[in-house]
N, C-alpha and C positions, 0 to 999 in steps of 0.2 A: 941484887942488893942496890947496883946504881942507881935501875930505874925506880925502886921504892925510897929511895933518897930524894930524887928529880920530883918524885909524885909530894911527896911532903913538903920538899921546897915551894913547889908551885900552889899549893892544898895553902900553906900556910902566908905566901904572900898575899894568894887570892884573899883571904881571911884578915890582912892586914889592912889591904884598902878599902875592901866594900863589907860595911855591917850590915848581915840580911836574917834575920831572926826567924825567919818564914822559912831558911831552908831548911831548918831541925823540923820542919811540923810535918813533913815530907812520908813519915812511915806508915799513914793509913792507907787505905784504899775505900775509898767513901761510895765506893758503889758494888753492887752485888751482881757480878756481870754474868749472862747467859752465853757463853764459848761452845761451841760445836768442834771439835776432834777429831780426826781420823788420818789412818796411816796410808799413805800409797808406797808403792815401790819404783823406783826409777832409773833406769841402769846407764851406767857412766855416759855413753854417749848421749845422750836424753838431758842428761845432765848438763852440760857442756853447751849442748847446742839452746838449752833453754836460756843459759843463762848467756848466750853469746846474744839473742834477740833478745832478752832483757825480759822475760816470762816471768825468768826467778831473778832477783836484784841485790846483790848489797849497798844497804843506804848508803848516802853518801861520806858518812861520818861512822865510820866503826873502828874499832883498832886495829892500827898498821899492820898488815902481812908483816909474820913475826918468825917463821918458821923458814931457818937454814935449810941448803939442798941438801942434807942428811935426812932431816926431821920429813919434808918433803918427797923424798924417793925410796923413806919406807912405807909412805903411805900406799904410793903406786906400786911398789912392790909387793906390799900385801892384798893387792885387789889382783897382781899377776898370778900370785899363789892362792888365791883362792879362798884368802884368810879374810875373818869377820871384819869389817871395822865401825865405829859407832855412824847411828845415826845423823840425822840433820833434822834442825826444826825450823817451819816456815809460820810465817801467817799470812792469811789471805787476805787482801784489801778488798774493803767490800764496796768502792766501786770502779775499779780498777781489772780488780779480780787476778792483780799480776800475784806474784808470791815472792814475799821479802824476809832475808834471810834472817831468823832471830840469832842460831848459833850452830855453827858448822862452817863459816867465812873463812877460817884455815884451811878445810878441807876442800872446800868448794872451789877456792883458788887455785889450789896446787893441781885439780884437775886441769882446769882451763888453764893454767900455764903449761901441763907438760903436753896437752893436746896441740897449744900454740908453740911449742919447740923453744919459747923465751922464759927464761925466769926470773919473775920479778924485776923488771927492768926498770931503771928508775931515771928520771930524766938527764941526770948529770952526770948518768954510767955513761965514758968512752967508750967500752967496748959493748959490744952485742952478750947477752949474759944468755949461755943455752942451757938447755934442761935437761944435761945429759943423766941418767942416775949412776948415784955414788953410793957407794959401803954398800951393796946389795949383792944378792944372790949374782955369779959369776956370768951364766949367762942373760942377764939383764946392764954388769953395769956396765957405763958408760954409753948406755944407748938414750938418744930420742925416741918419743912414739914413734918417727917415721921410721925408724932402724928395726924397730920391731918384726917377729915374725910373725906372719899374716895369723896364725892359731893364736900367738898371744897377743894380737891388737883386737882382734875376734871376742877373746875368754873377757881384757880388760874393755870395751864396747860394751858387753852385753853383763859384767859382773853388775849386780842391782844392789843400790843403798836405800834403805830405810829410811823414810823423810815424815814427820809426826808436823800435820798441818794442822792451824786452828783458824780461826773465825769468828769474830763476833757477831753474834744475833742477837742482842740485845744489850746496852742499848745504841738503837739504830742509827748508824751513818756516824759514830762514835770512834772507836777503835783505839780509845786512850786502855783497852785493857791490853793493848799490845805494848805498849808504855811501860806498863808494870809488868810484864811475862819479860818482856826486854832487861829489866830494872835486875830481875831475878834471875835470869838465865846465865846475861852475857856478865860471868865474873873471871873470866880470863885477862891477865893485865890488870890495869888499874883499874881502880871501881870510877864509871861516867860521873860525870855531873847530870843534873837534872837538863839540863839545855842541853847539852850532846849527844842524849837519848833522843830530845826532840828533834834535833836534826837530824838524827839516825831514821827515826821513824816519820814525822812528821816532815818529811821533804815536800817542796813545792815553791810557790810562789811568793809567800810569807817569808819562808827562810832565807828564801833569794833576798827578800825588800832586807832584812836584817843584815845581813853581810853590808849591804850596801851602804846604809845606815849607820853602822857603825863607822865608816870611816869617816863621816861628817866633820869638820875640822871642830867647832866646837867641841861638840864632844868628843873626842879626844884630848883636846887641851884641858877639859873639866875631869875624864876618866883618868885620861894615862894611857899608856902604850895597851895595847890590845892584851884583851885577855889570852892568857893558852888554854884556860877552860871555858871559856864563852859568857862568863858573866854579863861582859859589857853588853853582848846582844841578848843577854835575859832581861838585863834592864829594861832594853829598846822594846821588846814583845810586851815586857809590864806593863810599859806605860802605854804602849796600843791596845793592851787587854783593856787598862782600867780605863783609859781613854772610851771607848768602844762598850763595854759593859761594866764599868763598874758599877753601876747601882743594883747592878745582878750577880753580885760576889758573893760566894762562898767557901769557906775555907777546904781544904789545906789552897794556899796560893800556888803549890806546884801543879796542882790539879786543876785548880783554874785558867792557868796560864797553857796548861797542852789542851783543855778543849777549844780554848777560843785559838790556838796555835792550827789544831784539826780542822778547825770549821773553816777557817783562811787559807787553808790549803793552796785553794786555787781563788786568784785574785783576778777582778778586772782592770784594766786599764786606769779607769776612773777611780778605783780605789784603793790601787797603789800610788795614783797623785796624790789624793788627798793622806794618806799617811807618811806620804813622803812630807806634803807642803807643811802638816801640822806639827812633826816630829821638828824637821828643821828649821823655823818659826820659832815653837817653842825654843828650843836646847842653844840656838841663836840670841834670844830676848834673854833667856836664865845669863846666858856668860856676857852679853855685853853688859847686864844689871848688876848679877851678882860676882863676876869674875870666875878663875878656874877653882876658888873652895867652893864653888856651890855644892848645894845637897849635904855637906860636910860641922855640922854641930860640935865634931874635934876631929881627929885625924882623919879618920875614915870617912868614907862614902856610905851614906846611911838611905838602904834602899827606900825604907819608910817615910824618910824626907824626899827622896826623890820621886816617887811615885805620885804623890801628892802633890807638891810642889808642880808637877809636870802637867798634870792634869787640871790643876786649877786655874794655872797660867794658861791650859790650852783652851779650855772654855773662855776662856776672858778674849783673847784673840780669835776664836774663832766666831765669838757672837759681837767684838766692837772695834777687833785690827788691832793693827801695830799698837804697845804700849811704851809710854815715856820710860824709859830705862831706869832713870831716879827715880820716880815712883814706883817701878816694881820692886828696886832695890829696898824700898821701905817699905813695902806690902810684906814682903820676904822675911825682915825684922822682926814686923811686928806678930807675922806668923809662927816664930821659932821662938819667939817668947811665950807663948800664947799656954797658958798652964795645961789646957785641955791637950794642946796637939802635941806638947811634951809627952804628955802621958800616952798617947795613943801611938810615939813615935818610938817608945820606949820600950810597953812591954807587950807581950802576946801581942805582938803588931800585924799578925795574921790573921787575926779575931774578926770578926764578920764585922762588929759592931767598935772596934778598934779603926781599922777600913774606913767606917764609913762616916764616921767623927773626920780623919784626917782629908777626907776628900770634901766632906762637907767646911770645914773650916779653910781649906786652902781654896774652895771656890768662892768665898765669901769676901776674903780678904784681897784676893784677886780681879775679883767682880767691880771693887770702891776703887779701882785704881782707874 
C-alpha cells in the first residue's frame, strides 16, 4: 500500500509540472511486427555464468530487487527439490545478438546471488549480507551454495529453466517491438513510464548523452529538481528527436521518440558534440531570454511549447549563432500569442499535422530574430 501511495504521489507531481498530452496517445502499436520465437532450456549453472559475462543482461533500469531472503531461498529451495518453477523471457538483440532480460529479473538474480554467496548487497550495507537459506527444508537451511552437498550443488547446476526467446525480423534493425512485449510483460511493481522502458531497453550511448544532459544547470533551473520518473530526460530525447527528424514525424510521439532513441543507440564522438553543443546553446539562450517559466503558458511545463520552442531556436542558432536575448525574448511572445501555435499547443498536440504547424511557426518567428 506504501509503495502505491509513493507511486501516486510521484504519477501526480509528475502531472503537475509537466503538461504532455502525447503521453495518453501511447496505446497503439502502429506497426505489425514479424517476431520469431522459440523455447530453449538452460540449466542453473549455464545461467549464472551467462549472465556473469553479460550473454544474458538486465538493462540498466528495471525494478529494484524486490524480493526478501524468504521469498529468495524458496526459490532455491524448489530447484533443490526438484519442483517446477516458471519460466523466463528474453529478447534477442539483433545486433548484439546478447539476450536481455524482458521478465524473470527476480528470479535470475537470486540465482546469481546465491551462486555468489552475497545477497543483495547494497552500498551502504556495513556488514557483508550472506545468502545463507532461511524457512527451508531442514537440511538445506542456513546453508550457502558452498555448504552444499556435492549431489545437491550437482541436482541444483544442472536443474533446467525454461527461457521463451524472441526476436524481431522485421522490421529490420528496429526492435522497438521489444518496447512494447516489455510495456506488457513487465507489470510487477509499478507500471514504467514510457522513458524507463527506454532506458530499460534502449541502453547505449544516447541514454548516456541524456543523463548527462539533464543535469545542465539551466535546465534545471527551467525544469526543477529531477524527475524520479524521467520526464526531464524524455523531454531532452524530444527535442533531439524533433531536432534531428522532425519533419519525418509520425504519430503516436511515444513511438517516435524510441525509434530515433534505437537508431542512436550507438553514438560517434562527433555526434554526441554536436547534440551536446545544440541542446546547451539552445536551453542556455531560452533561460537567459525567457528566464526559469519558460515553456510554461501557466503553471506547468507544456511539452508542446517546449518542443518547438527548442527546435526553432535551435535552427536559428545553428544556421546564424548566438542570438540577442531581448530579441529572442520577443520572438517567444509573439510566438505564444500566435492563434495558430495556441491551437496546435493545445489539442491533439500529437497530431502529425499539429507537429508540424508548431515547428513550422516557431522556426519562422525564430529565424526574423
Amino acid at each position: 500500500m506504501d509503495d502505491e501511495l509513493k507511486e501516486l504521489e510521484e504519477l501526480q507531481a509528475e502531472n503537475a509540472n509537466v503538461v504532455d498530452e502525447a503521453s495518453s496517445d501511447d496505446a497503439s502499436v502502429p506497426h505489425t511486427y514479424n517476431i520469431s520465437s522459440y523455447g530453449a532450456d538452460y540449466d542453473v549453472d549455464g545461467l549464472v555464468k551467462r549472465m556473469k559475462n553479460g550473454h544474458i543482461f538486465i538493462p540498466p533500469f528495471q525494478r529494484d530487487y524486490v524480493w526478501n531472503l524468504r521469498d529468495a531461498s524458496r526459490l532455491i529451495e524448489s530447484l533443490l527439490l526438484g519442483l517446477p518453477v516458471p519460466g523466463i523471457f528474453l529478447a534477442k538483440e539483433s545486433e548484439s545478438n546478447k539476450l536481455l532480460v524482458i521478465d524473470g529479473q527476480q528470479r535470475l538474480k537470486t540465482l546469481q546471488y546465491f551462486y555468489e554467496g552475497i545477497f543483495n548487497q547494497k552500498p551502504d550495507d556495513k556488514k557483508v549480507r550472506l545468502f545463507r537459506l532461511s524457512n527451508v527444508q531442514p537440511q538445506f537451511e542456513g546453508k550457502l551454495y558452498e555448504d552444499l552437498d556435492e549431489k545437491d550443488k550437482l541436482r541444483l547446476n544442472d536443474t533446467i529453466i525454461h527461457a521463451t526467446i524472441i526476436k524481431q525480423e522485421s522490421p529490420e534493425g528496429d526492435d522497438t517491438s521489444v518496447y512494447h512485449v516489455f510495456e506488457r510483460l513487465n507489470t510487477g511493481g509499478r507500471k514504467l513510464t514510457p522513458q524507463e522502458i527506454r532506458v530499460a531497453i534502449f541502453h547505449g550511448d544516447l541514454i548516456d548523452l541524456l543523463r548527462k544532459l539533464n543535469a545542465t544547470p539551466s535546465w534545471r533551473a527551467i525544469f526543477g529538481k529531477e524527475s524520479n520518473r524521467l520526464k526531464d530526460q524524455e523531454l531532452i530525447l524530444r527535442f533531439l528527436a524533433m531536432y534531428s527528424e522532425g519533419d519525418k514525424y509520425e504519430k503516436p510521439m511515444s513511438e517516435f521518440l524510441s525509434k530515433f532513441n534505437n537508431k542512436c543507440r550507438v553514438l560517434s564522438a562527433e555526434q554526441v558534440r554536436q547534440f551536446t553543443e545544440i541542446f546547451v546553446k539552445t536551453i542556455d539562450t531560452v533561460y537567459k531570454s525567457v528566464g526559469a517559466h519558460a515553456f510554461r503558458p501557466e503553471r506547468a511545463l507544456n511539452a508542446a511549447v517546449f518542443d518547438s520552442v527548442m527546435v526553432g531556436l535551435a535552427r536559428r542558432i545553428r544556421d546564424k549563432g548566438d542570438a540577442d536575448p531581448a530579441a529572442v525574448a520577443n520572438a517567444y511572445g509573439l510566438l505564444l500569442s500566435d492563434a495558430g501555435f495556441r491551437a496546435a499547443m493545445s489539442i491533439a498536440t500529437s497530431d502529425s499535422a499539429n507537429v508540424g504547424t508548431r515547428l513550422r511557426l516557431a522556426t519562422e518567428k525564430f529565424a526574423a530574430v
